[in-house]
C-alpha positions in Angstrom: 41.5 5.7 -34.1 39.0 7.4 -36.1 40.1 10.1 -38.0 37.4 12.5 -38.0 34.7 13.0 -35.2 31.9 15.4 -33.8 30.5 16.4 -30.5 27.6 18.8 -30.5 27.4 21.3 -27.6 24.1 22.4 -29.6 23.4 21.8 -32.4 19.2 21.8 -32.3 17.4 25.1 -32.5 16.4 25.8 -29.3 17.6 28.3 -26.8 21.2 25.9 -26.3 22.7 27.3 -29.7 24.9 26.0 -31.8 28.3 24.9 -31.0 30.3 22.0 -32.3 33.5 20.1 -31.8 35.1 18.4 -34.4 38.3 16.2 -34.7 40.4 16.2 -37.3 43.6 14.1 -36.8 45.2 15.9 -33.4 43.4 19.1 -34.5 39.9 20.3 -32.7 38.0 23.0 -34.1 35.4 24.5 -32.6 32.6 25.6 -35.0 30.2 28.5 -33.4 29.6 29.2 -29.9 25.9 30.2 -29.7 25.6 28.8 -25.9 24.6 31.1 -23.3 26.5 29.8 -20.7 30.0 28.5 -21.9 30.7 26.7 -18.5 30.5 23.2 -20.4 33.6 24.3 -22.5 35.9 24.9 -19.6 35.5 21.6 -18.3 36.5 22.8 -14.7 40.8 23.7 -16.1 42.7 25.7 -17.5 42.6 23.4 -20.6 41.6 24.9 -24.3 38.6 23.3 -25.2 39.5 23.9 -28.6 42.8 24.5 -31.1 40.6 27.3 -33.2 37.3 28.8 -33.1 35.5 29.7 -36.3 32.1 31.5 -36.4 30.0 31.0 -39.8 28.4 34.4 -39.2 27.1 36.9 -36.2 23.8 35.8 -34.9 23.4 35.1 -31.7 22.6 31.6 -31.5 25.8 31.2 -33.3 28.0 33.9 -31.8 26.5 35.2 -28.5 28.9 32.7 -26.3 32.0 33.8 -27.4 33.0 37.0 -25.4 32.5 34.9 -22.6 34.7 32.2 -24.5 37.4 34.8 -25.1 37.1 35.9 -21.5 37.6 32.6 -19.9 40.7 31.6 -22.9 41.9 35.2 -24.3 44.8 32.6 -26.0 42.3 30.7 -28.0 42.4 31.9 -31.8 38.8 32.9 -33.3 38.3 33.3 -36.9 35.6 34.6 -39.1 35.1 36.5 -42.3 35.3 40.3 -42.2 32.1 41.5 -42.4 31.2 38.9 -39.5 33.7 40.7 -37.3 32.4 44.0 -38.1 29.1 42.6 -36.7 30.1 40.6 -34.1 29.8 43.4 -31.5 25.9 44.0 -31.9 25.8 41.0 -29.7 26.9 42.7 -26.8 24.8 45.9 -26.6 25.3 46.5 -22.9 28.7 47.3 -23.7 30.0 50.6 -25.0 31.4 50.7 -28.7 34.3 52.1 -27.5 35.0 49.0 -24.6 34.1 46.2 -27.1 37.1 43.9 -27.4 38.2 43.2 -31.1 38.9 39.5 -30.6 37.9 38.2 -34.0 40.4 37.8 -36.7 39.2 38.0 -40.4 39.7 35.6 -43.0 39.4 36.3 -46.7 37.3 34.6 -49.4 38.4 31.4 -51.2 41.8 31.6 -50.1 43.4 28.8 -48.1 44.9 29.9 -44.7 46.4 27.1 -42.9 46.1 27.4 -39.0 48.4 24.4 -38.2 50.8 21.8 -39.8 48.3 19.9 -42.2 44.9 21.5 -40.7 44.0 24.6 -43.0 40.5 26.3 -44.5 38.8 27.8 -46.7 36.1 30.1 -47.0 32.5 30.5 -49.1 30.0 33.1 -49.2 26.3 31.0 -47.2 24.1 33.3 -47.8 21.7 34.3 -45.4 23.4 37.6 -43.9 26.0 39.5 -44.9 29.5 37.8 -44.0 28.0 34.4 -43.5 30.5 31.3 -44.2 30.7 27.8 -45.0 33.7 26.4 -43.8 35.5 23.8 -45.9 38.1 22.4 -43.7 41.2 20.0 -44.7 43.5 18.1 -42.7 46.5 16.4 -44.4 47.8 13.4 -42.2 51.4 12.9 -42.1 52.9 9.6 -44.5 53.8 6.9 -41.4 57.2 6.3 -41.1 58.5 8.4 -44.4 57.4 11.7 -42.6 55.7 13.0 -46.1 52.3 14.1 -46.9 49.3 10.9 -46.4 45.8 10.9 -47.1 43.4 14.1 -47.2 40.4 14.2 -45.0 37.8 16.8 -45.7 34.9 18.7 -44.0 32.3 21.7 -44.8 30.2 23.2 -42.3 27.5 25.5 -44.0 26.8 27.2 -40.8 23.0 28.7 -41.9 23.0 29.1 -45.8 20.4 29.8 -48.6 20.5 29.3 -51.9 18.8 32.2 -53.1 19.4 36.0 -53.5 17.9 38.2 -50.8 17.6 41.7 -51.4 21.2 42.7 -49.3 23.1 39.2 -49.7 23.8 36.9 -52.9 23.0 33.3 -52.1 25.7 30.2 -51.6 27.6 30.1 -55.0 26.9 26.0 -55.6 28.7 26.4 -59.0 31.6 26.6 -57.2 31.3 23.6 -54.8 29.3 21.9 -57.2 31.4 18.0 -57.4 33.2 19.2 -54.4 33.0 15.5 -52.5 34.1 16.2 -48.9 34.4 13.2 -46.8 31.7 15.0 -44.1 28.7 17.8 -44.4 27.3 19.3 -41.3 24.5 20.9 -42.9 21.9 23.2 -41.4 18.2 21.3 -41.5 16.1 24.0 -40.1 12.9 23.6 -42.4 13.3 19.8 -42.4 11.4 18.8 -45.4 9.4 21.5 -45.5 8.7 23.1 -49.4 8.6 26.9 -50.0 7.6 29.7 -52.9 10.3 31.3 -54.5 11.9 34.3 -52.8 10.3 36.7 -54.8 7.1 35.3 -54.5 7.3 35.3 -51.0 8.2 38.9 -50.9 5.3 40.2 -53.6 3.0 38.6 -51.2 4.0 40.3 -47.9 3.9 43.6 -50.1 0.9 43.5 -51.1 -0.7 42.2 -47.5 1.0 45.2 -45.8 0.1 47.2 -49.4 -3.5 46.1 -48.9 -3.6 46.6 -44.5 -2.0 50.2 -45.4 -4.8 50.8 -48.0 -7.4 49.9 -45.4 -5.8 52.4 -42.8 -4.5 50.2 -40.6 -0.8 50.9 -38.9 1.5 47.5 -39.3 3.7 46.5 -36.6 6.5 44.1 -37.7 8.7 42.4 -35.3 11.8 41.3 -36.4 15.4 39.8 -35.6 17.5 43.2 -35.4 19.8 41.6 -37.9 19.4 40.5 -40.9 15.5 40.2 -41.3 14.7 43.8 -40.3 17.6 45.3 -42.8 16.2 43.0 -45.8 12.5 43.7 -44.7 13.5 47.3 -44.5 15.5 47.5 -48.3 12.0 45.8 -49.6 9.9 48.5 -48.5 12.3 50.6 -49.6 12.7 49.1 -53.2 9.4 47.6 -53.9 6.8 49.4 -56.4 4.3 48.7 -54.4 6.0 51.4 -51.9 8.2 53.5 -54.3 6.7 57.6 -54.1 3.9 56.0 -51.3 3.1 58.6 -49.0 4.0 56.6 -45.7 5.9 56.7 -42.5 8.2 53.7 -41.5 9.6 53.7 -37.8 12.7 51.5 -37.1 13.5 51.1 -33.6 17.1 51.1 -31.9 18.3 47.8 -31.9 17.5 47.1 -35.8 18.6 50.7 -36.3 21.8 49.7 -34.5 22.2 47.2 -37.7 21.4 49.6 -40.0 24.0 51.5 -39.3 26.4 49.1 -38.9 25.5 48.0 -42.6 26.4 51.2 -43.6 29.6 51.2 -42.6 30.2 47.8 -44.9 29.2 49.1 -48.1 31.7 47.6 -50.0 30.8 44.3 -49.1 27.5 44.0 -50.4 26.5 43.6 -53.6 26.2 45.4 -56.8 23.1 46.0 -56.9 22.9 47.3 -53.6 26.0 49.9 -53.6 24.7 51.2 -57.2 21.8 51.8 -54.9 23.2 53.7 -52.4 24.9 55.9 -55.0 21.4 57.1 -55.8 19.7 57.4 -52.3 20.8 56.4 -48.7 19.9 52.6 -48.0 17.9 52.9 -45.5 17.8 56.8 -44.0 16.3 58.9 -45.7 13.1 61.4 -44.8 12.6 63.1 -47.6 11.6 60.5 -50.2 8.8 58.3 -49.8 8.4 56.1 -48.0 9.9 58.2 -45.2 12.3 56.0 -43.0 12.5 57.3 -39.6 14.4 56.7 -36.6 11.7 55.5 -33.2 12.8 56.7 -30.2 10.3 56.3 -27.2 9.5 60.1 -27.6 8.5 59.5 -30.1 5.7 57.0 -29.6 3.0 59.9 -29.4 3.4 60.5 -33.5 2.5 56.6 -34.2 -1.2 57.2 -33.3 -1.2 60.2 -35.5 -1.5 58.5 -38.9 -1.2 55.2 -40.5 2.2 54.1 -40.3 4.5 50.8 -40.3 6.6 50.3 -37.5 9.7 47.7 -37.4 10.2 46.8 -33.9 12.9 43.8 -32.1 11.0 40.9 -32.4 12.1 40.5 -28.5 10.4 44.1 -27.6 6.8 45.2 -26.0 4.6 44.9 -28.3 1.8 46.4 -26.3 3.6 49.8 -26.6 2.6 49.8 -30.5 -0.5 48.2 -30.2 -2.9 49.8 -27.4 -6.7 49.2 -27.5 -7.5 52.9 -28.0 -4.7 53.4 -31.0 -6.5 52.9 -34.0 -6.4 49.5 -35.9 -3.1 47.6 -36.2 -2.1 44.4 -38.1 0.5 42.3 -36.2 2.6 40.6 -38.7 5.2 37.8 -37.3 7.1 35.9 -39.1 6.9 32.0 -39.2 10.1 30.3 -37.7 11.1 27.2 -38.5 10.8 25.6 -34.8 7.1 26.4 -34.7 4.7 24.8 -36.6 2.5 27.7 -38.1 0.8 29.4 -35.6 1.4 27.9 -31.7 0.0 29.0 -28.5 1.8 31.5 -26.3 2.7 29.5 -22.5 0.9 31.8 -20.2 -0.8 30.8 -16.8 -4.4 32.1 -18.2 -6.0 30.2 -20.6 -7.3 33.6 -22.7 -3.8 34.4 -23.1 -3.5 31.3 -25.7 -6.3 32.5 -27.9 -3.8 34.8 -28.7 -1.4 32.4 -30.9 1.7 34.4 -30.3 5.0 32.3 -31.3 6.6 30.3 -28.6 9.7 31.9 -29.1 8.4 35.9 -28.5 9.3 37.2 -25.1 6.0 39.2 -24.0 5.2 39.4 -20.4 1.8 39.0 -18.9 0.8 42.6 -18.7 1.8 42.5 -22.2 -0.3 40.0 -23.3 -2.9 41.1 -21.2 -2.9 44.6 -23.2 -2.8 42.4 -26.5 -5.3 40.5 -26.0 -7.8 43.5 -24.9 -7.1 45.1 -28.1 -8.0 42.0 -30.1 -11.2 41.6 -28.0 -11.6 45.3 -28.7 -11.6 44.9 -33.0 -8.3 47.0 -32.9 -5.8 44.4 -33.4 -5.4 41.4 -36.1 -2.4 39.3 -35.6 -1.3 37.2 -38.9 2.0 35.4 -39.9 4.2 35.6 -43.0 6.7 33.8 -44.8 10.3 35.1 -45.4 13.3 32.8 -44.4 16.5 33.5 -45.1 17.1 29.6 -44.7 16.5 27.1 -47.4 13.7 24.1 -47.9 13.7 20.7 -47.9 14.5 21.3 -51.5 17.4 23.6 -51.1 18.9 21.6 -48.8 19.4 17.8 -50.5 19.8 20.0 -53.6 23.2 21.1 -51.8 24.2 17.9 -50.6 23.7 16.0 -54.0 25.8 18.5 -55.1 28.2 18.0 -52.9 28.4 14.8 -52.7 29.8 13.9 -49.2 30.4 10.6 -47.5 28.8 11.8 -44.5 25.8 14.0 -43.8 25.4 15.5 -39.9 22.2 17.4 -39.7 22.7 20.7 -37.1 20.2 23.8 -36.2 16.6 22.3 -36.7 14.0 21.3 -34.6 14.6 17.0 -34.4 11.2 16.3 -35.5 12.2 18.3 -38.6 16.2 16.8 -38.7 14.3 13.4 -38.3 12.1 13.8 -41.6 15.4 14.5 -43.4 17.1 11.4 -42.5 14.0 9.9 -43.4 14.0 10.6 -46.7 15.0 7.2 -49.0 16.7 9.4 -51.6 19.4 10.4 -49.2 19.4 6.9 -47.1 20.6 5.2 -50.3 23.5 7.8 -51.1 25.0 8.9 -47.3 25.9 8.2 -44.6 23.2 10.3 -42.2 23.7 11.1 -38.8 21.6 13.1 -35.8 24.2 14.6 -33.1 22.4 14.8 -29.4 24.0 17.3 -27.3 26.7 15.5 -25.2 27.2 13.1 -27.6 30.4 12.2 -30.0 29.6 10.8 -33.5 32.6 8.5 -35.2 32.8 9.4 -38.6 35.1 7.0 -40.5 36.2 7.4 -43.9 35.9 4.7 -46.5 34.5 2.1 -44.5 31.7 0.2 -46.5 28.3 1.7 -46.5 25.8 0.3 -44.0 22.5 1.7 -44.7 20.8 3.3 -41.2 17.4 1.5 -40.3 14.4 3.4 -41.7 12.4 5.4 -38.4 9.0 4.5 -38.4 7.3 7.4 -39.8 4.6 6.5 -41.9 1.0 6.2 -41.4 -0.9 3.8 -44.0 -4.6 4.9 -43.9 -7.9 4.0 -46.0 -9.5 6.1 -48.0 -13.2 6.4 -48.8 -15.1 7.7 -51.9 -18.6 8.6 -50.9 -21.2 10.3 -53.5 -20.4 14.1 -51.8 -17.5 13.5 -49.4 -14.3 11.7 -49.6 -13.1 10.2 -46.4 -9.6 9.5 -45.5 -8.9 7.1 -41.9 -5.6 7.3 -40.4 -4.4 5.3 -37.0 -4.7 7.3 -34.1 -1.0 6.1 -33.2 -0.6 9.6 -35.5 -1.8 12.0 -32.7 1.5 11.0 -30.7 3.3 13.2 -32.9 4.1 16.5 -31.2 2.8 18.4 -34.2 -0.5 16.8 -34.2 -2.2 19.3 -31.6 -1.6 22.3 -33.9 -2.3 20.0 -37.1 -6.0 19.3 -35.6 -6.5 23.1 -34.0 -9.6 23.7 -35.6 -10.6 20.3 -36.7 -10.5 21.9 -40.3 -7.8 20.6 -42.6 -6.8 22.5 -46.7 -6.0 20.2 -49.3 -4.1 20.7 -52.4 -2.3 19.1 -55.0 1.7 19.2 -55.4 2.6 17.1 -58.5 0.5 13.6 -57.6 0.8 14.0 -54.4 -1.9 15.6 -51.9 -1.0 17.9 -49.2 -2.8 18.1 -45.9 -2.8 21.5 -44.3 -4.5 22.3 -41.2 -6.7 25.2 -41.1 -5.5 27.6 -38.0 -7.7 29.3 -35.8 -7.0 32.9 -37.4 -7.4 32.2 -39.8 -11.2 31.3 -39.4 -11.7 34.4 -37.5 -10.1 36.6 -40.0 -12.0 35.0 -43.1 -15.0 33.2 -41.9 -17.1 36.6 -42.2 -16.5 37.1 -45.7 -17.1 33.3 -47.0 -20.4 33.8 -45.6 -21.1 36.9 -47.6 -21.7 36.5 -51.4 -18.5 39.2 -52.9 -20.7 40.9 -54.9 -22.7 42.2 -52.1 -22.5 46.0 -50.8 -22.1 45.9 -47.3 -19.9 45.9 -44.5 -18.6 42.8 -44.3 -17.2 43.3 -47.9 -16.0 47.2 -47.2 -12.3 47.7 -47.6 -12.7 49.5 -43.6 -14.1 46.6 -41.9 -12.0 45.2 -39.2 -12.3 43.3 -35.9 -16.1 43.8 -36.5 -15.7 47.5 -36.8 -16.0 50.1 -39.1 -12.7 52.4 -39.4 -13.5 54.6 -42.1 -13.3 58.0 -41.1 -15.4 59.2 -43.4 -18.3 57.0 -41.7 -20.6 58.2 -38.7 -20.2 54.6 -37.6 -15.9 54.6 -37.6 -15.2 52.9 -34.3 -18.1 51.5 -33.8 -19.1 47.9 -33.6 -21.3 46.9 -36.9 -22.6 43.8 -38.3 -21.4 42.2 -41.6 -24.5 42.8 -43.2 -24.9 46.8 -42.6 -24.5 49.2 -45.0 -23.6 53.1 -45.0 -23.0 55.5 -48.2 -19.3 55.5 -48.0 -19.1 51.9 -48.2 -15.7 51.6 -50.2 -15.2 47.7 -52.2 -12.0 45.8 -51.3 -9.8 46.6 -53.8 
């Protein structure tokens, strides 16, 4: 019998969660338990599903199933790190601080805890929020017949990690598991191959876009995961010179205010940096130095229209409350997931509705929409996408696992198209072992059986390319507009080329992004007009100082006030 196997209960990002079984020896561990509906745990008896439960850190697609899991088997043992424990409860909002069950039991750092004879773990800081772990699990089997100690098996689950600081959590230490040579990885894919700026790139760059839309009077409205993104987003504005001193009002709603607070309360977790910090000024509260933080309560909704402002909101919340036709101009920002490739088309049963490009995974309703989509039609809305995961590349992630050096690879949390193009990749083919869990089904992982190399998907497209006196002119098959990311690939029928290394890159060209820049590539720079006016937006003018504010203009008008873009 194998040692060591794996069944997913979900493993792919999608709405299923994350949840894993693994075998080790007689031992089974459940890792996470982001399911909605834990029914396919009990099995229909009384049974444990599971030996142990360990959580890798408190999202909800990784934790929002196990209440119910404790409810259903208050015996079974869960484990996480402290600070996960702490936050495990912002899950369950519906329920009163006060009721919230403490079922959690915290584990500390680095040091080995052993849960039963010859099964015992250890864990490491991931990254990506505060209390995240990666689980390295080791299960001794016992010597046949002599009743000693036999061979060592080994596992890490990363859970979701990164690599790189953020501004409230240091990332993964890899020094320290640098050589580390478990027998199986289950690693996180969730960018696939996908290649990203550095961190602080990425952040200079949405500073200076909401730097720039604040300059042009224009309210942002940020939606955001209540934890984790909004606290980070929050301690940028907070920390950035583009916003130290500014004279501006930033609104945080409940939910991410609920994580604020609950932030404060782990100080001395964090790092350094951050609790010298808070010696100074309060992390995130604070009213009287700029940029004022403030607390959005619905009664206070009013006080949004009454001056440029930037308003965090749950990325799950209406955002046609912030964003009315009449309320001034507002730039949307959302954040680019990983599941969605750029910008995708809301599902909605009125074809308007997907000239929108909202993210699959927001949760508007069609009077929402419907509100949204007036004020873009209207000039008084822009909706545009930024950059800043708390999950690492294609990079990051075989960096990890060559640094690991496992026997086995299983690829979790990722869209499959993305898992897919890491197993395709030749460099980790001819070095691993690489395996794809479906949901329902139970991967054999044996140890220090020879190496069979896994046949090579079909995911290539061999083209011809064409070097005309103007143009150049690249043919692929049309077998390439199967692929489920072809329709937003070819949105526009507009593609961006640019050189990485010797290779080319092939981006396409979204339909935003033509209607937010197509009226000034038509424009020489250098011309005074409206077009080129730091106020003009949505085909309007929206400086006050203007007898034309509010009023629909065409790019080539001019008024005295005209102001340059910056």
């Amino acid at each position: 019998m194998t040692e060591l196997e794996c069944l997913s209960y979900g493993s792919a990002q999608t709405d299923e969660g994350v949840c894993l079984l693994v075998r080790m020896g007689p031992h089974r561990i459940l890792l996470d338990c982001g399911l909605p509906d834990v029914s396919s745990l009990q099995a229909g008896t009384d049974e444990l599903p599971a030996d142990l439960v360990l959580c890798s850190h408190a999202h909800p697609d990784h934790a929002r199933g196990l209440l119910s899991l404790n409810q259903a088997f208050p015996q079974l043992p869960i484990y996480a790190s402290e600070v996960t424990c702490q936050l495990l409860p912002l899950n369950w909002p519906e329920i009163a601080p006060e009721s919230r069950p403490n079922f959690c039991r915290a584990l500390p750092w680095r040091s080995p805890v052993e849960f039963q004879e010859g099964l015992s773990a250890q864990l490491f800081p991931a990254g990506h929020l505060p209390g995240a772990a990666a689980f390295l699990l080791t299960y001794t089997a016992p010597q046949p017949h002599s009743g000693g100690k036999g061979h060592s098996y080994t596992l890490l689950y990363t859970g979701d990690f990164f690599l790189s600081n953020s501004r409230l959590v240091e990332g993964l230490p890899l020094e320290e598991l640098r050589g580390l040579g478990p027998d199986v990885l289950i690693v996180e894919g969730s960018y696939g191959t996908a290649r990203h700026l550095h961190r602080r790139q990425q952040e200079s760059q949405l500073m200076e876009r909401i730097s720039r839309a604040i300059a042009q009077q224009q309210s942002v409205l940020m939606p955001v995961p209540p934890l984790g993104p909004g606290q980070e987003v929050l301690m940028l504005l907070r920390s950035h010179h583009y916003f130290t001193g500014r004279d501006l009002d930033i609104w945080v709603d409940s939910t991410i205010a609920a994580g604020c607070d609950a932030y404060l309360k782990l100080l001395s977790h964090f790092p350094a940096s951050v609790q010298n910090f808070a010696q100074h000024q309060s992390l995130f509260w604070d009213e009287r130095i700029r940029p004022r933080v403030r607390r959005l309560s619905p009664d206070r909704y009013p006080l949004l229209n009454q001056s440029t402002c930037l308003i965090l909101a749950d990325e799950q919340a209406n955002f046609s409350q912030y964003c009315q036709p009449d309320a001034g101009h507002c730039l949307l920002l959302l954040q680019q997931q990983p599941r969605q490739l750029g910008m995708v088309t809301a599902v909605s049963k009125q074809e308007k509705f997907a000239k929108l490009h909202l993210p699959l995974h927001l949760n508007q309703s069609a009077d929402a929409l419907e509100t949204l989509y007036s004020a873009v039609q209207a000039g008084s809305l822009n909706i545009e996408t930024y950059l800043l995961p708390d999950h690492c590349d294609g990079a990051g992630t075989t960096q990890l696992i060559h640094n690991l050096r496992p026997q086995h690879v299983v690829f979790v949390h990722g869209s499959p198209l993305y898992l897919a193009d890491l197993t395709d990749l030749e460099e980790l083919q001819n070095r691993y072992q690489l395996h794809l869990p479906g949901v329902g089904k139970r991967i054999e992982l044996p140890i220090g059986e020879t190496f069979l190399r896994p046949a090579v998907p079909d995911a290539n497209y061999e083209g011809e390319l064409t070097e005309l006196e103007t143009v150049v002119t690249i043919n692929l098959p049309s077998t390439i507009t199967t692929d489920p990311r072809w329709q937003n690939f070819a949105d526009t029928g507009m593609v961006e080329a640019r050189w990485q290394g010797e290779e080319l890159l092939l981006r396409g060209v979204l339909q935003q992004e033509l209607l937010n820049h197509l009226t000034r590539h038509i424009i020489p720079i250098d011309t005074q007009c409206c077009g080129n006016c730091q106020h003009y937006h949505g085909q309007r003018c929206w400086n006050r100082s203007s007898a034309l504010c509010g009023f629909k203009v065409t790019p080539d008008g001019y008024c005295p006030v005209y102001e340059p873009i910056p």
